[in-house]
Steps between C-alpha positions, in 0.01 A plus 500: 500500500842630639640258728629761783663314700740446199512856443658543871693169553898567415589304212893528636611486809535786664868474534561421173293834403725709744784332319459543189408891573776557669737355240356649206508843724883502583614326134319833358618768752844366434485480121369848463741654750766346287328693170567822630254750626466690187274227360227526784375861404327751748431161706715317801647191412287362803149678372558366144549116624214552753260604221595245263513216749169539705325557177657200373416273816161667534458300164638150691751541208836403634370171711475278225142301580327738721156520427456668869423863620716444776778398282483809359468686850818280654711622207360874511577518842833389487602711253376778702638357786848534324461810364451636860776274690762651217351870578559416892815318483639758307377805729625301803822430388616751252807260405311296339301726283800584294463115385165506467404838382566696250727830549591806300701424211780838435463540096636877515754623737660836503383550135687176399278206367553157750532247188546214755109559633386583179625133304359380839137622402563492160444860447646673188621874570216595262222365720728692819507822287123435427397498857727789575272685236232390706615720751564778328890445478688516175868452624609247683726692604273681776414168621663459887335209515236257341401171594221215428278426733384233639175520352670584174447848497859730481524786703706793465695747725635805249872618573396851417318540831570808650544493901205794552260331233157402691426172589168256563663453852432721783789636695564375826462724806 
């Protein structure tokens, strides 16, 4: 017979729960910003640690001797609660995103490789050239300007644009 009660009684306090969430959530966030964005694929920073960790507390894994649903709920929520606040903060005071977002790393300006971003992400100019090929681009040399995204994708604006080439961008009236 399943003893529900059980089942639905917190087996931590609730504090404790929100705690623990909410340390695990921020010692992550800041240990991946500090690996570099390159690492985190064609997904946020944010999205990847929100993934891992409600799946993870859905599971009651991080609270040690849960045996609770509601464990599990407390910690999913305040990861998600988190995950939110950041997005807010950040939108609300754009100062702050710069610490705890992610920006546009320069690896190619004015057809000149930026080392300095590159040793950052530890990206060889092989894997750079590799992308470029991605793009179509064979030179570096016709690169303007390349960077990594924040979502780890690099994006590419070609020197060789002429000024009457069509764009995606509608002209303004």
């Amino acid at each position: 017979m399943v003893d529900w009660q059980s089942l639905f009684e917190p087996t931590v306090p609730l504090l404790e729960g929100f705690a623990r969430g909410t340390a695990t959530y921020l010692a992550l966030l800041v240990l991946m910003r500090l690996v570099g964005q390159r690492e985190s694929g064609g997904l946020g920073i944010t999205d990847v640690l929100l993934v891992v960790l409600v799946a993870d507390a859905a599971g009651t894994g991080m609270t040690g001797d849960a045996d609770s649903v509601v464990d599990g709920f407390v910690l999913a929520g305040t990861v998600i609660f988190w995950s939110i606040a950041i997005d807010a903060v950040t939108y609300r005071f754009p100062r702050l995103s710069a610490l705890l977002k992610a920006r546009p790393r320069p690896l190619i300006q004015k057809g000149r490789l930026n080392r300095r971003a590159m040793r950052r992400e530890f990206m060889s100019e092989d894997e750079v050239v590799s992308q470029l090929r991605l793009h179509g681009i064979e030179d570096i040399g016709t690169v303007d300007r390349a960077y990594l995204e924040p979502n780890g994708m690099i994006s590419v604006i070609r020197s060789d644009r002429e000024e009457n080439e069509p764009t995606d961008r509608p002209e303004a009236p």
